[in-house]
VEXBA-47489 format. One record per residue: y negated, x negated, z of N, C-alpha, C, O in turn. Coordinates in steps of 0.001 Angstrom, whole numbers, plus 500000, padded with zeros to 6 digits. Each point is the difference from the previous one (the first is absolute). Example, Ala and Ser with C-alpha at 12.3 -4.5 7.8 and 13.67 -1.06 7.14 Angstrom:
BEGIN
505690486810507800498810500890500000498800499100500000500019498964500665
498931501386498615498810499180500060498910500770500730498892499491500169
# end
This chain:
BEGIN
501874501298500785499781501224499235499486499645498614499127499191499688
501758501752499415499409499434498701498626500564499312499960501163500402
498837498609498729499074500533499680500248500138499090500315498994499363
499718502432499906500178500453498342498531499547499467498866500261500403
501478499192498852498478499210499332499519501564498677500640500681499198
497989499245501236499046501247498936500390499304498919499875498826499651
500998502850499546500097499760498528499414501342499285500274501115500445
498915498696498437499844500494499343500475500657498601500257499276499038
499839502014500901500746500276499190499619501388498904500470501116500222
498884498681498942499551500752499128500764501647499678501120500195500473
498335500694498879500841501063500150500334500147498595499436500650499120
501815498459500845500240499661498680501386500866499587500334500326501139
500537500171498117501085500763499811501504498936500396501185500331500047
498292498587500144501533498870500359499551500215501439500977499557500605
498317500772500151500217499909501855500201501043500510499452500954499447
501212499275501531500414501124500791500081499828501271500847499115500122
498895501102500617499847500093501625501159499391500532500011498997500713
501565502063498669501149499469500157500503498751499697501135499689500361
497738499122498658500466498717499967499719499165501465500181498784500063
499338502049501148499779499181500746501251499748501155499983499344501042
501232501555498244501358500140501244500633498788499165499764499592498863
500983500056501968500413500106501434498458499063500890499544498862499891
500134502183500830499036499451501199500313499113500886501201499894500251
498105499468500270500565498820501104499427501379501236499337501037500012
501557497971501005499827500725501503498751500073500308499233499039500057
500526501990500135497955500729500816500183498999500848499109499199499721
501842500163501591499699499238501389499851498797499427499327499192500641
500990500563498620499728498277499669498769500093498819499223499048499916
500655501859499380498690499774499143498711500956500455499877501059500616
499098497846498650498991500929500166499161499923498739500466499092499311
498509501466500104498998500961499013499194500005500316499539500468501041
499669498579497500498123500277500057499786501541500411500899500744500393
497852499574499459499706501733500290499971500873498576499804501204499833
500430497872499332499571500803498750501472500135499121500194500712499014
500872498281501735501134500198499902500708501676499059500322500379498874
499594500087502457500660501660499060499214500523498994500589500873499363
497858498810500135499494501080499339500379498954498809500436500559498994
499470497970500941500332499249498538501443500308499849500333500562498956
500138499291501502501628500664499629500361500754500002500882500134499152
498850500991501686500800501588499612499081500683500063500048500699498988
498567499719501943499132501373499417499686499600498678500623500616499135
498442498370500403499429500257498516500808500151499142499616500421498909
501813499270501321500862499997498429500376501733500153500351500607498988
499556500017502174500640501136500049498849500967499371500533500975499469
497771499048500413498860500663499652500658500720499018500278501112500449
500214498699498038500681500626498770500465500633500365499445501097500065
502042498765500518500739501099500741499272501235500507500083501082499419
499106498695501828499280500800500610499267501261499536500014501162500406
499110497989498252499349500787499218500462500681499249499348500970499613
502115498757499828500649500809499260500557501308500305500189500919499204
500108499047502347500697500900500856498964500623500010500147501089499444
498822498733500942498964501119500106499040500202499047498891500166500508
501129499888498098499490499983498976500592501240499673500815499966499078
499009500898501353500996502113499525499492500373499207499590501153500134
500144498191498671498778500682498718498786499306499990499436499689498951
500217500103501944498764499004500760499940498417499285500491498970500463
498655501218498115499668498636499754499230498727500750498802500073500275
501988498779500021499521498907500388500054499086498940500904499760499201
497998499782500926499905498795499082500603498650500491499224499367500716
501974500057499062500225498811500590499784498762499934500360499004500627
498828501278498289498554498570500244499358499715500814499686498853500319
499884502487500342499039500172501206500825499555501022499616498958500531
501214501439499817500957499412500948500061498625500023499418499442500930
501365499650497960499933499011499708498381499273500499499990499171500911
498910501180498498498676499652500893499627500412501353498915499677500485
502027501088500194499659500347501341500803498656500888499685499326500981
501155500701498360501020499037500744499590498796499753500490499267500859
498482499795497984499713498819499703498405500377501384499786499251500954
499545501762498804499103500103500877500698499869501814499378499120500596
501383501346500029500710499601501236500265498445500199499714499254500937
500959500509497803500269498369500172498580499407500167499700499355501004
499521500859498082498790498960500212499255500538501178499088499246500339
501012501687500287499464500261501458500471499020501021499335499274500740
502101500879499128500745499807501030500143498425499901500402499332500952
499246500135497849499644498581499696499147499729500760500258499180500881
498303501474499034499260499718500437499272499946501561499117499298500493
501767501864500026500189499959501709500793498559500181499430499205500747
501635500426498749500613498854500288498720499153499962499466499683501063
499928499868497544499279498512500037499108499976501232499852498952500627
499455502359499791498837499692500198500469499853502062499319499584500936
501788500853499025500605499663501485500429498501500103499767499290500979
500910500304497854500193498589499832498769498840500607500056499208500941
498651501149497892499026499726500298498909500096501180498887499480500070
501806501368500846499152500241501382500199499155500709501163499862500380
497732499142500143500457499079501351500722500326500664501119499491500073
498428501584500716500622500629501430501720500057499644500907499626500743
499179500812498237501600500629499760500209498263499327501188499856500286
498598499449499358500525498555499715500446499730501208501196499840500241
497677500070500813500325499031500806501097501051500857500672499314500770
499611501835499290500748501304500672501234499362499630500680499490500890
499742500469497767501050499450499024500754498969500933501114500129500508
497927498729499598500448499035500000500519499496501425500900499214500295
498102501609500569500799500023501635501152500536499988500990499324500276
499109502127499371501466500662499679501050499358499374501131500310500376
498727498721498601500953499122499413500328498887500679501052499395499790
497825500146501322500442499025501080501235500720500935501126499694500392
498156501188499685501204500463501095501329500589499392500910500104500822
499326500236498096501140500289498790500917498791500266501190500015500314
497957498888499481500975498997499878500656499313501162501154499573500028
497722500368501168500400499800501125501523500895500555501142499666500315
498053501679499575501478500900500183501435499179499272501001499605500598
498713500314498020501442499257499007500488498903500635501183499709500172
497639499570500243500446498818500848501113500079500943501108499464500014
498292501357500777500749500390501523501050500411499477500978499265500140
499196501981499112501019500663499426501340498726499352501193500105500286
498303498931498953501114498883499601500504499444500901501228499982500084
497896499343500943500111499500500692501165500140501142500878499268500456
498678502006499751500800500963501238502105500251498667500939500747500270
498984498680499011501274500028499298500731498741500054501221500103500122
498224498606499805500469498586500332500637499917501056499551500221501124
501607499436498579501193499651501346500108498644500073499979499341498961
500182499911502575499985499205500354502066499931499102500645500805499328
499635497783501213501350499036499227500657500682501651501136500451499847
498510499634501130500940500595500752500557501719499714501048500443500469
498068500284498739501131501101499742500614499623498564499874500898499168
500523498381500562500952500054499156501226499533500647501036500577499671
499056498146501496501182499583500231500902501142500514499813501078500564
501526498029498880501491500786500071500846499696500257499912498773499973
501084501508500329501232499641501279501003499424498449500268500697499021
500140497739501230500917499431498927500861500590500093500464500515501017
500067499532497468501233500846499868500672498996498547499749500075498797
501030499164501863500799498872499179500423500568498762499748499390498961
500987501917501005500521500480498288498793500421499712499975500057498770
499001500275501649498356500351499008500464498951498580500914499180500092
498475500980498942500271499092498904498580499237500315500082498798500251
498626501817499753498939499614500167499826499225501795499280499003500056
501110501290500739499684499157501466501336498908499517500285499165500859
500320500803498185501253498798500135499189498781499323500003498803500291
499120502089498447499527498795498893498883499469500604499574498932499559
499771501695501522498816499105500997500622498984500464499832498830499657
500992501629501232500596499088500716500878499121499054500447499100500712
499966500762498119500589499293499351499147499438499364500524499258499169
497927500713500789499014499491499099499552498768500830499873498894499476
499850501383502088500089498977500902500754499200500466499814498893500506
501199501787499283501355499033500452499998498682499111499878498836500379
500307501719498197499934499081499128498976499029499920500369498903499582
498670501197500655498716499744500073499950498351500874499683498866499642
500756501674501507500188499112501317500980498719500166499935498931500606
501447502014498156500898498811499427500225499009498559500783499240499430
497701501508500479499912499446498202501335500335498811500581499408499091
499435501358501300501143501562498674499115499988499102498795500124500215
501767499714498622498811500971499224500407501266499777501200500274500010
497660500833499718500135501055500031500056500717498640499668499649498867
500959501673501722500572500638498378498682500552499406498904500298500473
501672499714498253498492500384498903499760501160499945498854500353499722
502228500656500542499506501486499944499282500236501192500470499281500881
498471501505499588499075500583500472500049501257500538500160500899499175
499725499499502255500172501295500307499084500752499434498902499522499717
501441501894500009498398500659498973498551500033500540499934500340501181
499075499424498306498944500276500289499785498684500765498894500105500529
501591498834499743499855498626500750500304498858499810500671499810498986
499082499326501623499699498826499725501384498930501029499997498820500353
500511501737499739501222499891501252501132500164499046500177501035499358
500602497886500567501398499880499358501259500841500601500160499941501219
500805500890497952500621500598500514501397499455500045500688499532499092
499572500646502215501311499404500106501052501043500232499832500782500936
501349499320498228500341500815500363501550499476501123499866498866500460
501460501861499945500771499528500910500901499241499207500609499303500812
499847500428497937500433499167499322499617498954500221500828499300500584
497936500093499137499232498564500227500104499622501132500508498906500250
498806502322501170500645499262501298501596499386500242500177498882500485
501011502068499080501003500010500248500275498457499601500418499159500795
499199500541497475499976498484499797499485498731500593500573498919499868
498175501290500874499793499156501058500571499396501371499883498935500607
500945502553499616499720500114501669501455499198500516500224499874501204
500542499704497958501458498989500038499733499015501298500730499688500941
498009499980498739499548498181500828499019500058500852499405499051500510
500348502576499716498810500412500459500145501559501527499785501212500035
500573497990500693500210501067500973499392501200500158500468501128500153
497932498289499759498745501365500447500261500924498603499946501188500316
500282498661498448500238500496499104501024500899500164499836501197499762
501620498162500773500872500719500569500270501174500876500932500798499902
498010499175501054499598500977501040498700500798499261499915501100500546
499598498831498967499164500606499211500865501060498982499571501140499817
501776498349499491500345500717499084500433500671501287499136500751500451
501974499170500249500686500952500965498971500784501060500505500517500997
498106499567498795499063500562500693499955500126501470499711500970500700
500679497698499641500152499786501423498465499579500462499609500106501163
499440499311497544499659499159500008497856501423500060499402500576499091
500331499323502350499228501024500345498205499511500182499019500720499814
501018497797500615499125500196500586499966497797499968500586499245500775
498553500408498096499667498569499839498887500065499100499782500681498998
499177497908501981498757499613499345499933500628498357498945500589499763
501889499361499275499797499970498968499854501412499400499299500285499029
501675500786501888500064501343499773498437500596500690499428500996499557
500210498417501251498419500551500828499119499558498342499556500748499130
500456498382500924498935499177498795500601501036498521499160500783499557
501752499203499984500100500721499056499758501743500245499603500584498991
500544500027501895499580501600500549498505499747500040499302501009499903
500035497735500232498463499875500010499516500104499265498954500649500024
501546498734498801499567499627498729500227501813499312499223500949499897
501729498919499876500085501612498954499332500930500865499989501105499457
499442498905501678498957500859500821499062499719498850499762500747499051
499754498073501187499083499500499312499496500479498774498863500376499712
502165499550499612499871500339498716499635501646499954499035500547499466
501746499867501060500053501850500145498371500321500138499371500862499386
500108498147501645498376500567500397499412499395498758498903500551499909
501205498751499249499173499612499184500114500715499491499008500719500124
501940499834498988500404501035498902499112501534500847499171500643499356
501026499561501449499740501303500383498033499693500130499308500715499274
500113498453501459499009499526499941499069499775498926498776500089500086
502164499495498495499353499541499319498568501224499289498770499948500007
501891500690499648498903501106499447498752500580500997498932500374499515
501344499650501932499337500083500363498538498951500439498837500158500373
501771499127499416499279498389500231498864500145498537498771499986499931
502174500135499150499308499873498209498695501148500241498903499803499477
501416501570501498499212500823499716498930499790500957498879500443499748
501367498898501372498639499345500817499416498745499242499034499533500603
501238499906498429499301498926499271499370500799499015498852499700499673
501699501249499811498932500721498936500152501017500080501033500443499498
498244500272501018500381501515500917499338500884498674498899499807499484
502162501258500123500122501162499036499145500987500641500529500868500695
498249499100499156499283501365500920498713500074499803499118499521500714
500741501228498078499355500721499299499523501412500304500730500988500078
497755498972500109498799501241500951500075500933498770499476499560498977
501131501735500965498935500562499150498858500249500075499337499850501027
500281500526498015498327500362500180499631501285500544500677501013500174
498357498787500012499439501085501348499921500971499371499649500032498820
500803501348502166500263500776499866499370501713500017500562500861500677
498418499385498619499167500738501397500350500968499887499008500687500244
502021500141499469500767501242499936501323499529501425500909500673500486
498630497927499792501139500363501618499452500034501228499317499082500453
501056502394500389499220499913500752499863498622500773498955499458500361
502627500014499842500321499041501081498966498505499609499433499342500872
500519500419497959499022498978499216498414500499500497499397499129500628
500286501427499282498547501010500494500051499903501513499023499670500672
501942500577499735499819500137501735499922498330500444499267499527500869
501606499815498362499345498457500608499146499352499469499792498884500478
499412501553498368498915499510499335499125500190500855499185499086500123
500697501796500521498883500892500721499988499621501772499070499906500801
501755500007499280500327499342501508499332498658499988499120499701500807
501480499213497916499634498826499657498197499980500457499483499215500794
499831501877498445499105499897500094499156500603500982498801500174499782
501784500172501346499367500948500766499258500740500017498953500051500646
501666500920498345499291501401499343500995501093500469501165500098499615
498123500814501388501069501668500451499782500891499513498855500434500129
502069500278499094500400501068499234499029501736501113500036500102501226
499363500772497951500069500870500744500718501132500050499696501069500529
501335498613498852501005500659499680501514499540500754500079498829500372
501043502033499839501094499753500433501100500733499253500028501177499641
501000497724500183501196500649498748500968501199501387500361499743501149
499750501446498071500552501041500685501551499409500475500546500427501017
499969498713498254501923499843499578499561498765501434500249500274501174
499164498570498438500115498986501121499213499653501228500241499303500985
498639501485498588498814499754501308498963498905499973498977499750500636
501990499455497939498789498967499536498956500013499659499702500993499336
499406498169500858498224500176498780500816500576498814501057499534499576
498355501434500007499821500407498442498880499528499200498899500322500446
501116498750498100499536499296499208500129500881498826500570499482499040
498910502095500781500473500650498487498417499132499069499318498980500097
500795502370498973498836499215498761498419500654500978498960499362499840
501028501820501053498851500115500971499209498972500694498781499831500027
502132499551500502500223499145500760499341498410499997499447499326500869
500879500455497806499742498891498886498553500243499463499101499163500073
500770502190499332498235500260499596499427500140501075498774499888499955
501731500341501109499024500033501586499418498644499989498796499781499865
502216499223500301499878498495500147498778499677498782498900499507500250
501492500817498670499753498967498896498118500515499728499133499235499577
500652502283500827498651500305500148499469499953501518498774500104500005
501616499807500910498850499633501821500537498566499750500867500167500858
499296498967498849500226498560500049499864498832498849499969500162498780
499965498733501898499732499078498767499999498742500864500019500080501228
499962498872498184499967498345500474499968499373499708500452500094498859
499097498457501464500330498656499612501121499259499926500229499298500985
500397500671498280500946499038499897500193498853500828499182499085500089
502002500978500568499770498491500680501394499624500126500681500772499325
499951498436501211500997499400500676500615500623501026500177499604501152
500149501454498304500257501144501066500955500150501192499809500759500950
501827497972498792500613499783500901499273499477501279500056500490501128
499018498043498318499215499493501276499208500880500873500107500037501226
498736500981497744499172500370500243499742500884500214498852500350500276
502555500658499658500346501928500602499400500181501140499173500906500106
501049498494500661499309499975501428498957500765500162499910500997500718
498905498288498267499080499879500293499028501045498838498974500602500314
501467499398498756499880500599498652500736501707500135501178500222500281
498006500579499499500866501282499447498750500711499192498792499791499898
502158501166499583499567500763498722498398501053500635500063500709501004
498681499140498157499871501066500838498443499768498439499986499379498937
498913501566501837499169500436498621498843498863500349498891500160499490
501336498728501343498623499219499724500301498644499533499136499124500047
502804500515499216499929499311499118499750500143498688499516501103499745
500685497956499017499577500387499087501334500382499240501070499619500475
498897501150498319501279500024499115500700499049499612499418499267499199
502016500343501156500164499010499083501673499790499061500353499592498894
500349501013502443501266500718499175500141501074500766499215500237500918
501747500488498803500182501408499787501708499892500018500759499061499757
499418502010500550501944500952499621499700500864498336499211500940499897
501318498691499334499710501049498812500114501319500100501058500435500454
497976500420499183499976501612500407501435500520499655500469500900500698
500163498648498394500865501080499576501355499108501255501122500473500183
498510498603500302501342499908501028499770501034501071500829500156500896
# end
């Protein structure tokens, strides 16, 4: 899945919302959280105000400072979540398991060299030039300089056999395709297996050596981000979402937590157990009020 990387984009008279088509596919991508409002709500504010401006002076300076005031809010919910242990170390389990998932996910795509093999088929141009790459090979031929595409395997085409095969029986039965089933035809159907799984393999292999998988940053406008933050920490909601039946995590919910509770910081994967939130630790991080 691809990650649209946070761009920023001023509400300048050269940008328009519409520079962002053609969109890539919603199933394969995904979006920081602040995604839609830097790209299409804030550029749309002018518009908005204009439509409903019926005689009604707005000053669009003020606007312009309402909207630099949101950004530096919404800046600032970011840093200071950045900066929270709890949600560091939250981050960073969740990105263990991100990648683990990618893992499995590549992984589970690598085909063994047995599904590629294929039943020889002598006029193939490509199963002739295998088997004509070995043949030659075995009788010290040298081989032709052109190259089947994309490989490293000389192409032979039925001209060149036809010129050989005078003094050469198996050549002979080979051109007249009698010729079904010898050591050299198994070994050459092996080989271009071979090759097929590498080629098909290869990217996936490249992407388990340096795996593309990138966490956004936390989110606290999702519930689903909130419901495993909170699980993580074995903290229960007293609330329940009407739509799923899940803990509900709204902004109540959060000032409930963030005023009856407080703690010490610790090593919280090891030490959840044993450690929970409650009023006879001391302060030490917090969820930011406005998440």
């Amino acid at each position: 899945m691809t990650l649209i990387p946070m761009t920023h984009h001023p509400t300048y008279e050269h940008y328009s919302p519409w520079d962002q088509l053609p969109a890539p596919i919603p199933a394969e991508t995904s979006y920081y959280s602040r995604h839609f409002y830097e790209n299409t709500a804030k550029h749309l504010i002018r518009d908005f105000v204009k439509i409903m401006n019926n005689g009604l002076y707005i000053d669009l300076h003020k606007v312009e400072d309402l909207e630099r005031t949101l950004d530096e809010q919404l800046q600032s919910v970011t840093d200071r979540l950045a900066a929270n242990p709890l949600i560091s170390q939250f981050q960073a389990l969740q990105h263990t398991k991100l990648l683990e998932a990618y893992r499995e996910s590549q992984l589970s795509k690598i085909k063994p060299v047995e599904d590629f093999i294929r039943p020889f088929k002598p006029k193939d141009p490509v199963h002739r030039s295998y088997f004509m790459y070995l043949y030659a090979q075995s009788q010290g031929i040298a081989q032709p300089k052109d190259l089947l595409p994309g490989s490293t395997i000389p192409k032979w085409d039925a001209k060149l056999v036809k010129a050989l095969s005078a003094t050469r029986p198996l050549l002979q039965r080979f051109l007249a395709g009698t010729l079904t089933s010898h050591p050299l035809i198994t070994e050459a159907m092996h080989l271009l297996a071979t090759h097929k799984a590498d080629m098909h393999n290869r990217r996936y292999l490249d992407n388990l050596a340096s795996p593309k998988c990138d966490l956004p940053p936390f989110n606290p406008g999702s519930p689903q981000q909130k419901q495993l933050l909170f699980e993580w920490l074995g903290i229960e909601s007293e609330a329940t979402s009407k739509d799923t039946g899940l803990p509900s995590w709204d902004r109540d919910q959060i000032e409930r937590i963030n005023k009856t509770t407080s703690f010490v910081y610790r090593d919280w994967e090891t030490d959840r157990k044993s450690t929970r939130l409650n009023s006879s630790h001391s302060a030490k991080s917090r969820m930011p009020s406005s998440a």
